[in-house]
N, C-alpha and C positions, 0 to 999 in steps of 0.2 A: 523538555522543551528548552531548545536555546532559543534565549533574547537578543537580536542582533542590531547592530547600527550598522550604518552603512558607513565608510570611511571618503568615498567620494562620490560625485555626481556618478551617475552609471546608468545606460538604461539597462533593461530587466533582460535577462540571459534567459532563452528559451532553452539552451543546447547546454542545462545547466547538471546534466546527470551522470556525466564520467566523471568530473573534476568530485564532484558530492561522494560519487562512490568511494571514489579513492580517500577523502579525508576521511570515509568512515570506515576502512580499512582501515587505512595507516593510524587510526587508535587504536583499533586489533591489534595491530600486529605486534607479532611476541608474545600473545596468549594462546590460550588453548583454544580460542576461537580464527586463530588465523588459517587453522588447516583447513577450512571452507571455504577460501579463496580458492577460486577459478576450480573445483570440484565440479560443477554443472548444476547441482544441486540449491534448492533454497535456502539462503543463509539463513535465516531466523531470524532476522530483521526488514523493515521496510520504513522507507520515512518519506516527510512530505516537502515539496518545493521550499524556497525559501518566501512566504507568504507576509502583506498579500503580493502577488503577483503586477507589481508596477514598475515606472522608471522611478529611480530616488534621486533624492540632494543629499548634499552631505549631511549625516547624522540621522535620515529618518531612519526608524523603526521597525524592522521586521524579527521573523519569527521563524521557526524550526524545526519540528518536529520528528523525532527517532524513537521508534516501538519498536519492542521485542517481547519474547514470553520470559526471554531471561533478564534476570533484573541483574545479575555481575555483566551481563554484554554490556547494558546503556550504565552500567557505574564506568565502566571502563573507557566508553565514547565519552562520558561526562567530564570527569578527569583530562580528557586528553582536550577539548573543547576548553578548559579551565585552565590548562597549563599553559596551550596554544591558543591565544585568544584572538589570531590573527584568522582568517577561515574567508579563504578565499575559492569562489562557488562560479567557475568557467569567468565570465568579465565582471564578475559582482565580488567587488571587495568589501570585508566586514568585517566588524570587531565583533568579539562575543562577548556581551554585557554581563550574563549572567544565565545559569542553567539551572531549571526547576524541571521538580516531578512530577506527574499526571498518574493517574490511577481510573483507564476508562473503562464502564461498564456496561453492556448493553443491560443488564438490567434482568433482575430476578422473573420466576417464572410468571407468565401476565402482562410483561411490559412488554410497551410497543414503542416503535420508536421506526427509525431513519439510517440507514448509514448509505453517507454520501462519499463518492469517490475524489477524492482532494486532485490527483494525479492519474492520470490517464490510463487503462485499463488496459493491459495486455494480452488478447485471447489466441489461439493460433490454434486451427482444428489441423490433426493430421490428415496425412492424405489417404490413408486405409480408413479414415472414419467420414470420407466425405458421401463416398455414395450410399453411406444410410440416412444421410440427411438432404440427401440431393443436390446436392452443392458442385458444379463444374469445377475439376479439379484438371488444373495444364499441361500435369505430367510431372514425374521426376518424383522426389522425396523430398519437397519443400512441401513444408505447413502454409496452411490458407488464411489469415489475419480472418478474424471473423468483421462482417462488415451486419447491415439492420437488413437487409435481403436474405442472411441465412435463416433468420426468425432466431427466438431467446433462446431454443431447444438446444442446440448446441453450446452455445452462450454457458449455460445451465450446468451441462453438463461436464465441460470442461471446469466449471469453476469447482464444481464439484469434488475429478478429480485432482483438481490441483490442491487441494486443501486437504485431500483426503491422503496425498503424501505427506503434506507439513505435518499433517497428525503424527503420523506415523515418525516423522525423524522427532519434532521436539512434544507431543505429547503425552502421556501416560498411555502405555500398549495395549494396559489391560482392559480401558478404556474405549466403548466404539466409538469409530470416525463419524464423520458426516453422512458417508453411503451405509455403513450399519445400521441407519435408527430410522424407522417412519417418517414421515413428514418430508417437506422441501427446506433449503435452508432459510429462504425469503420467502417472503408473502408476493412482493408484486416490484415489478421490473418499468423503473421509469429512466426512458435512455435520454439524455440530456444533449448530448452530440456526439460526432466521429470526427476523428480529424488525423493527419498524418502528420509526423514531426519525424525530422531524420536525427538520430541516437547513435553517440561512438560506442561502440558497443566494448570497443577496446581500443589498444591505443594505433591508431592508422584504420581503424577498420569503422566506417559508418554505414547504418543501414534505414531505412526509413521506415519505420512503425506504421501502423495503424491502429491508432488507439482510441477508444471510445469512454465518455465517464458517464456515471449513472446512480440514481438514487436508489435502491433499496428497501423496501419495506419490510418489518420482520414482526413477529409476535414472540416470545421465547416460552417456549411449551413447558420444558423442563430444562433440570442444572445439565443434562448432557448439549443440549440445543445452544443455552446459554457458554457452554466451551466452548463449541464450534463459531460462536458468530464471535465470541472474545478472542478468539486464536486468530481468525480473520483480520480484527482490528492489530494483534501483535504483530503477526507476517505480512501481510497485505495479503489484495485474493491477486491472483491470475498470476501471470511466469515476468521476469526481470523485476524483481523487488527491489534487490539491490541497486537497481539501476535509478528506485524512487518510481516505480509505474506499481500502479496497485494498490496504493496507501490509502487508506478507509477512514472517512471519522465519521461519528456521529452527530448528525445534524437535530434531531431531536429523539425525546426521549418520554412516553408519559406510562408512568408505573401503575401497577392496580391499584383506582381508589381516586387517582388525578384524572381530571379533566384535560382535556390537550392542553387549554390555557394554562394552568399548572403545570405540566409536563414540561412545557418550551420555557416559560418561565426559569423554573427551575433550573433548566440545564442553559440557560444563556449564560 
């Protein structure tokens, strides 16, 4: 987690995720992790807005957030945040105060909890998978932004497969994914809203998203289930992480033996 000040009045930058990506590139860069720039592929990292989400005055307060499964990736964003303490985020100028470590868990087999989408969900069914879910598709080989009219099933499913590649590139092999094991990965799907926000996806190039966030309900069966929702929270779920779309945190949390009040408690 970086601690940030803000350095001048500014209101709050919605079109704040090319400038993001790139600073947290350009601490890669030169390591063995910068060969995963513009690859297509998902970086193994995901982070969230600069929170909370306001206009500021000089000096107030915000916050930062950068997960990964690899803990030398965010030593290396960490470092480069602490060297460069300047960390300016599209028209939000900030210092960075100082960088601390998180260690999040959904929580051993029995725990039930929450995971809330911090950062706007990115789903995109393709167009060979639309007439099994009956979905008008316009033609051509463009992906259809999932909207609340296609229902969760696809939702679902694509989240599914997207996670079930993260497995695959930064988890253990011998290990099953998410589609190997019984069960669903959530318990229950509450959609919070949709909204569209136009994203430079690169430099000259913007495109308007449709993005959706959403709370999650989950129970963790076993230490495999327990991988798959912690991997979740390291990559984010759904496609452009890097771009800060997808970023997951846990809004509560209540373990076997606690009571919800105990549970939220706890994890406040």
């Amino acid at each position: 987690m970086a601690h940030l000040s803000a350095r001048a009045d500014t209101s709050y930058d919605n079109a704040y995720h090319h400038k993001l990506r790139g600073r947290i590139w350009q601490a890669l860069e030169g390591t063995a992790y910068d060969e995963r720039h513009n690859t297509g592929e998902p970086p193994g990292f995901s982070m969230s807005n600069p929170f909370p989400p306001h206009d500021m005055a000089e000096g107030d307060e915000r916050k930062l957030l950068v997960a990964s499964h690899d803990e030398q990736l965010l030593a290396n964003v960490a470092a480069d945040l602490l060297e460069d303490r300047e960390l300016n985020v599209g028209e939000m100028p900030f210092h960075v105060e100082d960088v601390t470590s998180l260690e999040p868990d959904v929580g051993e087999p029995g725990t039930r909890g929450t995971l809330e989408t911090g950062t706007g969900l990115l789903v995109r069914i393709p167009p060979w998978k639309c007439a099994e879910y009956g979905i008008d598709h316009p033609g051509g080989d463009t992906a259809v932004f999932w909207r609340p009219e296609h229902t969760t099933e696809p939702l679902v499913t694509q989240l599914e497969s997207n996670l079930d590649q993260k497995h695959e590139l930064f988890a253990h092999d011998h290990l099953p994914g998410p589609s190997d094991v019984d069960g669903d990965l959530f318990d229950g799907y509450e959609l919070l809203k949709t909204f569209a926000v136009p994203v430079t996806v690169t430099e000259g190039q913007e495109m308007t998203y449709v993005l959706s966030k959403w709370k999650f309900s989950y129970t963790v069966r076993d230490d495999h289930h327990r991988r798959h929702l912690n991997l979740a929270l390291d990559v984010g779920l759904g496609e452009r992480n890097s771009l800060g779309l997808g970023f997951v945190n846990i809004s509560d949390r209540t373990r076997p033996g606690e009571t919800e009040l105990e549970g939220e408690d706890a994890f406040a």
